[in-house]
Structure formats: structure tokens, C-alpha cells
MARPA-914560 format. One record per residue: x, y, z negated of N, C-alpha, C, CB in turn. Coordinates in steps of 0.02 Angstrom, whole numbers, plus 50000, padded with zeros to 5 digits. Each point is the difference from the previous one (the first is absolute). Glycine has a CB too. Example, Ala and Ser with C-alpha at 12.3 -4.5 7.8 and 13.67 -1.06 7.14 Angstrom:
MARPA-914560
506604971649610499555005950000500455006050000499054994149938500775011250098500425005949997499615005549963500594996850108
//
This chain:
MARPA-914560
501454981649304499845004849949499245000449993501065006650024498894995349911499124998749995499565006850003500224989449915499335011650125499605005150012500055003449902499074993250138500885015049885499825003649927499525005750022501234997849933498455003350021499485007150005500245005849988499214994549967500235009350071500395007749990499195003149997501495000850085498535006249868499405003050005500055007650009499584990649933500205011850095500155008150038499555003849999500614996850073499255009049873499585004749980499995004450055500184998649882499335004750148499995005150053499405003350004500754994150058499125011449949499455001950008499294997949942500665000050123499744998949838499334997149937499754993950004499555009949998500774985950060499884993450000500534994650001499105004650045500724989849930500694996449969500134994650079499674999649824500524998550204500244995250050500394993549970500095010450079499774984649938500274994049962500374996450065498964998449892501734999750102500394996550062500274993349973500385011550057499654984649983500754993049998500245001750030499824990949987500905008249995500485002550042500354992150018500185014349941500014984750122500374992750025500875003150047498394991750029501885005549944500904997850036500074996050034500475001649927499724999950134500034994450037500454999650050499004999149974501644995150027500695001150048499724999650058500934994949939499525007450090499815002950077500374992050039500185018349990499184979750047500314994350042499384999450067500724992349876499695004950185499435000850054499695004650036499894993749948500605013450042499965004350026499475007449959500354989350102499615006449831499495003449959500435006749984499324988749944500285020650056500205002849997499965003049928499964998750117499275002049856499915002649949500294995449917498995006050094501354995949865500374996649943499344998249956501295007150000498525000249964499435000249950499395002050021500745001949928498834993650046499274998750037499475001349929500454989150111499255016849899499445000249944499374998550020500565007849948499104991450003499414995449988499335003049962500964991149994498535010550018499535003049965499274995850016500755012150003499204982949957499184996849991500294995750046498875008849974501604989250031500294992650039500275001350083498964992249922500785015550098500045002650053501065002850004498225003649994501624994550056500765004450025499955006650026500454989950035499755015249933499895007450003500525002950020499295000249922501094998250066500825004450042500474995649969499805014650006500854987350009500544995550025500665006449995499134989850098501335006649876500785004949993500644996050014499515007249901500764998050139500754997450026500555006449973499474992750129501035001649821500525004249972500495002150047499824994749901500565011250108500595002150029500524997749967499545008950039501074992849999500844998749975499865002649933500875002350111498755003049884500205002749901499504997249970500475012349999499014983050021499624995249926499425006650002501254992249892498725011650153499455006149999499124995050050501385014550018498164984049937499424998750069499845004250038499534994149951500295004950091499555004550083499314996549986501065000650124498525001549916499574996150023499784996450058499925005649931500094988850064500144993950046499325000250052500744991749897498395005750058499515000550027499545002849948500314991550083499135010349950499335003949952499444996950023500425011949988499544981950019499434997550034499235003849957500844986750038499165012549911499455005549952499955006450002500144993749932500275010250111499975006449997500045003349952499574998350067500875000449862499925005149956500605005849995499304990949941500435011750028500195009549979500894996750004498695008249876501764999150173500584997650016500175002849906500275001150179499355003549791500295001549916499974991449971499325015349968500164981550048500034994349941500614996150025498644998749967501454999650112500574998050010500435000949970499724999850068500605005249903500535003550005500244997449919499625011050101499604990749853500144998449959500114991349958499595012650030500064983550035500204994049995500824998650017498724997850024501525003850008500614999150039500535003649923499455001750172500485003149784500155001849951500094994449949499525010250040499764987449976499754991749911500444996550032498514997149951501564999850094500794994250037500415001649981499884997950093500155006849933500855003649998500284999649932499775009450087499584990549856500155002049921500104992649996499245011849946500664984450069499804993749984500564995150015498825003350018501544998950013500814998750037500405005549984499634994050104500675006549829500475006450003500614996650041499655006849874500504987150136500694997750054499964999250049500374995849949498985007650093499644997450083499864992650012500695009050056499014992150005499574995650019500464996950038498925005249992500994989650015500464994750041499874998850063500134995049913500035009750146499854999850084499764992850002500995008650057499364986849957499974993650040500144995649975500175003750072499544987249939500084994849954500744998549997498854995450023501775009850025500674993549974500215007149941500714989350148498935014849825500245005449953500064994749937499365012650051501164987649889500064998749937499135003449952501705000650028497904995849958499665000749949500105003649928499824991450066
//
């Protein structure tokens, strides 16, 4: 699947992301891996209900922008996210 953007108004400033999918193989935990200026900034792992958590925050940002990133996915998959590579596409 091919990386897509997401942009997240907060606080009067705009945040620009790639967002990346990626099947879980090799013991890899985190699914969706975002991206800001080429950097890896946090990371999401879907539950049984297609709901994200948050996986990692290596950037430390605001658990609100999280939250509201984990929202832009979620919108972005109204049929969930696909746990693991033997899931149907």
C-alpha cells in the first residue's frame, strides 16, 4: 500500500504527516508508521476492533495530536486496518 498524507490543525499550527502500512512480519509490532520531514515520529497498532493505540512516540508529541492522528487512519479505513500479512487486503 502506498504511503498517504495527513495534515492536523492544532493549536494554530498546521503539522504535515506520511502516513506508511506495513504487515507485520519478524516479530514487527507496530502496523502504521508516521512520518514527518522523512523522520519517524510515532507508530500505531490496531486492536481486534480496527481501533489504533499507540505503538511508539519516538518525537514526543502532544498525546491530543496523537489522538487526533489515530482519528485521520481510522477515517481513512472505514473497513479497518488489516492486523497481519496472512489478513485478506
Amino acid at each position: 500500500m502506498d504511503n498517504y498524507p495527513i495534515s492536523i490543525s492544532i493549536d494554530q499550527q498546521i503539522h504535515h504527516f506520511e502516513i506508511g502500512e506495513y504487515l507485520h512480519q519478524n516479530g514487527e509490532t507496530c502496523k502504521v508508521k508516521v512520518f514527518q520531514e522523512g523522520k519517524l515520529v510515532a507508530s500505531f497498532e490496531p486492536d481486534a476492533y480496527n481501533y489504533l493505540h499507540i505503538c511508539q512516540n519516538p518525537a514526543d508529541l502532544k498525546e491530543e495530536l496523537l489522538h487526533l492522528l489515530a482519528d485521520q487512519i481510522e477515517a481513512h479505513h472505514p473497513h479497518g486496518i488489516n492486523k497481519d500479512k496472512n489478513e485478506q487486503l
